[in-house]
N, C-alpha and C positions, 0 to 999 in steps of 0.2 A: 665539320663534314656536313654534306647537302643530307637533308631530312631524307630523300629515297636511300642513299646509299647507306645509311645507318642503319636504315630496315632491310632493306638487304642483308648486311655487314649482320645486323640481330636473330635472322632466321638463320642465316648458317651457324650462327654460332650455339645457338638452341637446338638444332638438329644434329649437329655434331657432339654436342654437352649430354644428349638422351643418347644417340647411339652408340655409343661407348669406343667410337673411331672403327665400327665396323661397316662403316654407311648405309645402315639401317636401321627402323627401327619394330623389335619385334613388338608385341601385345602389351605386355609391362610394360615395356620402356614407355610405349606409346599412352598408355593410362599414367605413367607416373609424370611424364611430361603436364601432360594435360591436367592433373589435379594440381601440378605448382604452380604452369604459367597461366595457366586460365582459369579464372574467377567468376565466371559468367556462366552457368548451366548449361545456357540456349546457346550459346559458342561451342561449349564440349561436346552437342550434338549433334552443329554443324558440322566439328571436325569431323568426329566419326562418321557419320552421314559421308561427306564425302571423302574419306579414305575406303567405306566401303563400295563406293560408286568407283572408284577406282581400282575395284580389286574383280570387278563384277557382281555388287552388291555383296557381299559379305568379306568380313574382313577377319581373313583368317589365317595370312602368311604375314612376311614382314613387310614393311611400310618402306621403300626406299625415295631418297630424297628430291624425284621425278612427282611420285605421288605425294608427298607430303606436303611439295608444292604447290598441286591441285587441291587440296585439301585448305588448305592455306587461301588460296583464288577462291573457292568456295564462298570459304568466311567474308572476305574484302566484298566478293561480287553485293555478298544479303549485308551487309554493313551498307557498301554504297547504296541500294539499292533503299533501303528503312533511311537511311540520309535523306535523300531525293523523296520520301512519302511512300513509298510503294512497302516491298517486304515479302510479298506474295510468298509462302510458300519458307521463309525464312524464321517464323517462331512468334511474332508480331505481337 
C-alpha cells in the first residue's frame, strides 16, 4: 500500500481505536490516546494547542474526528515546517 494511504488508513484507525465507535473523542480518551501514541512532549502540545484552537481556544467538549484532523494538520504543518529550518512558533 502507497506510504499516504497507510497514514491515512493509521489515523482512522487510531481515532476510531480512542473513540470507543462513538466518533468522538472526549478529554480522557483524548489524553489517553496521546500518552500511548505520542512519545514526544512538544507533539502532545501541539496536539492539544490545536484541538483547543479548534474548539475556540479551550478544549472542553469532545473532540470529533473533523477537529482531530486539524489537530493532526497542526502537528504535520510545525513538523514540515522544523524540516525546512523554520519552526516559528512550533516548540523549537
Amino acid at each position: 500500500m502507497a506510504r499516504l494511504q497507510v497514514a491515512i488508513k493509521n489515523l482512522v484507525e487510531v481515532f476510531m481505536e480512542y473513540s470507543d465507535g462513538d466518533g468522538k473523542l472526549n478529554k480522557e480518551e483524548l489524553k489517553k490516546m496521546m500518552d500511548k501514541e505520542m512519545d514526544c512532549p512538544e507533539a502532545k502540545a501541539k496536539m492539544a494547542e490545536g484541538c483547543a484552537k479548534g474548539q475556540g481556544g479551550q478544549c472542553k467538549g469532545d473532540i470529533d474526528f473533523e477537529e482531530f484532523l486539524k489537530c493532526v494538520s497542526c502537528m504535520a504543518k510545525c513538523g514540515y515546517s522544523k524540516r525546512r529550518g523554520g519552526g516559528a512558533g512550533c516548540g523549537k
